[in-house]
N, C-alpha and C positions, 0 to 999 in steps of 0.2 A: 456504735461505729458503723460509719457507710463505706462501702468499696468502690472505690470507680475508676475508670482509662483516661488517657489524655493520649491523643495522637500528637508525637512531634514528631521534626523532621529524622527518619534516620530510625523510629523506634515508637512503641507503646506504651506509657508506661502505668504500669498498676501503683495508686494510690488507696490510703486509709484515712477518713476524718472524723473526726472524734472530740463531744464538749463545743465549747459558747466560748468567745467570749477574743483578745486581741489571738490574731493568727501566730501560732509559733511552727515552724519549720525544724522538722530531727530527719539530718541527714545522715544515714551509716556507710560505715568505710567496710574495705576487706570484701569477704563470701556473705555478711546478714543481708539481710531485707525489713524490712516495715516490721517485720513481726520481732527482730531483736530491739525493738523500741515497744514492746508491748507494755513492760512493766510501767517504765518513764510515762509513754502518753498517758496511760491509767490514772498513773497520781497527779496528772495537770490538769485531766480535761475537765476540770471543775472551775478551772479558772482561764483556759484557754482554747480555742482551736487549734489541736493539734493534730496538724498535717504529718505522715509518713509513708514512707514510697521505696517502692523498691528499684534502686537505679537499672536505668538502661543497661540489657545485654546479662542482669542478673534477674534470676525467679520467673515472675510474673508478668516483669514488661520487656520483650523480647524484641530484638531487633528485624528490620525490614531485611535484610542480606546478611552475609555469614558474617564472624564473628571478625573483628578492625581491630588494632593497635586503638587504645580507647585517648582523648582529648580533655582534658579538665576544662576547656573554655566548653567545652560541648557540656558536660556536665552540670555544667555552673550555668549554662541555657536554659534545660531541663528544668531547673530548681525555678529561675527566672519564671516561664511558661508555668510553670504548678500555682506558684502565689498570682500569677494573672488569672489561672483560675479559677482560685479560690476567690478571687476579688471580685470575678463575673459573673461566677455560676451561682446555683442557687445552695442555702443556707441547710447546715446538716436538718433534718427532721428535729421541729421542737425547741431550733435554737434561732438564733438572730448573729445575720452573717455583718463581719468585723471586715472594714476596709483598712487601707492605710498601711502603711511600711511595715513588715513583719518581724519576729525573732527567730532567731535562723539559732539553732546547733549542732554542729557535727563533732563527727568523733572520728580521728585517724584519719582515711584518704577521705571522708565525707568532710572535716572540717576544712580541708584543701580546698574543697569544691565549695562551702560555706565564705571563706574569705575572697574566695575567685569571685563568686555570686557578689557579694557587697564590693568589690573592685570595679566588676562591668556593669553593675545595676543598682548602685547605691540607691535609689529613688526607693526600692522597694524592700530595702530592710532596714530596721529604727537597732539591733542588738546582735552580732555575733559572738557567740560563745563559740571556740575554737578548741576541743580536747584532743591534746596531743598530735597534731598535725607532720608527720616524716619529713620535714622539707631537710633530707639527709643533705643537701646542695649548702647549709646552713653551717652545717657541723665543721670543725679546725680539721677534719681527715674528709674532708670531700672526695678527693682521689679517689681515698679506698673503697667509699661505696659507688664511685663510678664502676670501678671494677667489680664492685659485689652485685651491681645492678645488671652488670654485662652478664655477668655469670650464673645468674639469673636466668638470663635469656637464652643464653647460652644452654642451659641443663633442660628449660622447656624446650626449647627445638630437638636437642639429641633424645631427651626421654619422658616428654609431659609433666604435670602436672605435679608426679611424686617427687622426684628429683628438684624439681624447681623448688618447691616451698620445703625441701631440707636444706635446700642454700641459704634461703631465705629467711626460714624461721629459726636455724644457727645463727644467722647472722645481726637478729634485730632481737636476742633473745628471749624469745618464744617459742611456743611449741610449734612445731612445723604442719600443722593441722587445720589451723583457724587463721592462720596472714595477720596475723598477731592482734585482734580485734577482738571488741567484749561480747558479751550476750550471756544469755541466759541456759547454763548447761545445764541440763535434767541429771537428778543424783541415779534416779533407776527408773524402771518398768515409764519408759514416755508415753502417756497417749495418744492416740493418733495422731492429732495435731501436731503435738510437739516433733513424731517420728516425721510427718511430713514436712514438719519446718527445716529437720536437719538432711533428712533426702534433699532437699533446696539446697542448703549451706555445701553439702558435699559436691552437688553438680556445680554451682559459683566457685569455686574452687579454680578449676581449670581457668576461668576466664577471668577470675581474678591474677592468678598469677603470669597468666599468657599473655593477656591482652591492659591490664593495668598498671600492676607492677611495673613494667619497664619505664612508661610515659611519666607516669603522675611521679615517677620518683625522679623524673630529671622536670616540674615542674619548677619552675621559681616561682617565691614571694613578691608579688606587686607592690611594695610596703610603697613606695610612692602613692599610687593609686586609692590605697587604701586611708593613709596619712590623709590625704584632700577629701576623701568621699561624704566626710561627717557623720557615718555611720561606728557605734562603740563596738569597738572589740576588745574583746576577755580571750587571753591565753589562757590556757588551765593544762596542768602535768598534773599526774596523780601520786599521789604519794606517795605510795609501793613501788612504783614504775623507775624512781632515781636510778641514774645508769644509765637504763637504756636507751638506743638514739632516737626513738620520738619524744621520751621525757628531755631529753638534750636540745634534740630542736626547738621545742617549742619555745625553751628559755632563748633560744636564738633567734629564734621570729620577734618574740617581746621585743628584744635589742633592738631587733632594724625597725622595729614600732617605735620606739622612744617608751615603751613602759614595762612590767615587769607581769611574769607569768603568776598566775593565782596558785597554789598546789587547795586541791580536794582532795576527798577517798578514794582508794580503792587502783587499781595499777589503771594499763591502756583499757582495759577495758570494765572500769568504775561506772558508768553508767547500767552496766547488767545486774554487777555486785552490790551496789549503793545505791538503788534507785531512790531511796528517800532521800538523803543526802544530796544526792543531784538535783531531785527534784525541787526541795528545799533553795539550793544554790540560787538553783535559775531563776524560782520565782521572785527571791530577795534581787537578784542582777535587772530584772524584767522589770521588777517596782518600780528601781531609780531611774532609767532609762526614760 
């Protein structure tokens, strides 16, 4: 694995690349970084470039000025600028660098940013795999998470960050701790590593639900945009996850697509639980494409 920055407008951001072979893009949603995609990149990069990053304003790639109400077009730039490049720069050590339109996957508020990416920049992705996507604006009770979004906002301004994500994590039933996203929780005694990965998770926390939360959840679905792009998109809800309203959305996203969501393992955040599984999926999705 190589580490390295990209300056865009607005921020820095730390990326990870990892393996040979066509470029695939894992975008995460919530408090993770690059590093809750550890297990996933591991078992593909035998078969691909795999890119992960830690978004702008979380971790590693920190913003130029204080902390903004965050933009999913801005995010979906971000993604844009990473496979430019990967397109331009030079090849990981040992391997032979892969041009050409990319596979993009996100998971939660990073699949948001996945299909935003192939709506404004269809040129440069051939495969979006989209897990579990909140587009709550989807859902038959819209209203009510207008109001759950306000109050949201509403609980970080009177009392940060803890208050916020017990509106929040009541309300998308999840635990109020993680912004309802997967990863890789240590059973005991973590190693450094791992204690420094959740030091990261704990600080993204606030800016996840200060500064993301509110925007991306009043984001809409381009399904126009996306319909014309000629780029394939895969809904996916997870199978444990029925109920809740990102597994609900995302059957709702299919809809305004014209096609129907996939169910996998493992609940919203099946990618940390089921790495092989996943990993399994996407390579069979990647083949056909």
């Amino acid at each position: 694995m190589e580490t390295r920055t990209l300056k865009v407008p607005g921020a820095t951001l730390y990326y990870e690349v990892r393996g040979s072979g066509p470029v695939l893009l894992l975008i995460c949603g919530g408090i993770y970084d690059a590093a809750g995609y550890a297990g996933l990149a591991g078992l593909l990069a035998d078969r691909y470039t795999v890119v992960t990053y830690d978004r702008r304003g979380n971790s590693r790639s920190p913003l130029d000025g204080p902390p903004e109400p965050q933009r999913v077009e801005v995010h979906a730039d971000d993604a844009s600028r990473l496979l430019a490049e990967i397109g331009n720069g030079p090849a990981t050590r040992g391997t032979t660098l892969h041009t050409g339109p990319a596979h993009v996957f996100g998971n939660s508020s990073g699949a948001i940013i996945g299909l935003e990416l192939a709506a404004r920049h269809p040129e440069q992705v051939r495969t979006v795999v989209a897990h579990e996507p909140p587009f709550l604006g989807l859902l038959p009770d819209a209203g009510h998470w207008d109001d759950v979004i306000a109050r949201v906002a509403d609980a970080y301004a009177e009392g940060g960050a803890g208050p916020a994500m017990a509106v929040f994590g009541a309300e998308m039933g999840v635990g109020g701790d993680d912004g309802g996203e997967g990863g890789e929780e240590p059973q005991e005694e973590p190693d450094a590593e791992t204690q420094a990965m959740l030091a990261r998770f704990q600080k993204n926390t606030d800016f996840f639900v200060g500064y993301e939360v509110p925007p991306f959840a009043r984001h809409r679905l381009d399904a126009d945009a996306l319909r014309s792009s000629g780029v394939r998109i895969v809904l996916v809800a997870g199978e444990a996850s029925a109920g809740q309203p990102a597994h609900e959305a995302t059957h709702a996203a299919a809809g305004r697509l014209g096609t129907k969501a996939e169910t996998w393992p493992g609940d919203h955040g099946g990618f940390g639980s089921e790495p092989g599984a996943f990993a399994a999926r996407l390579d069979a999705l990647f083949a056909g494409s």
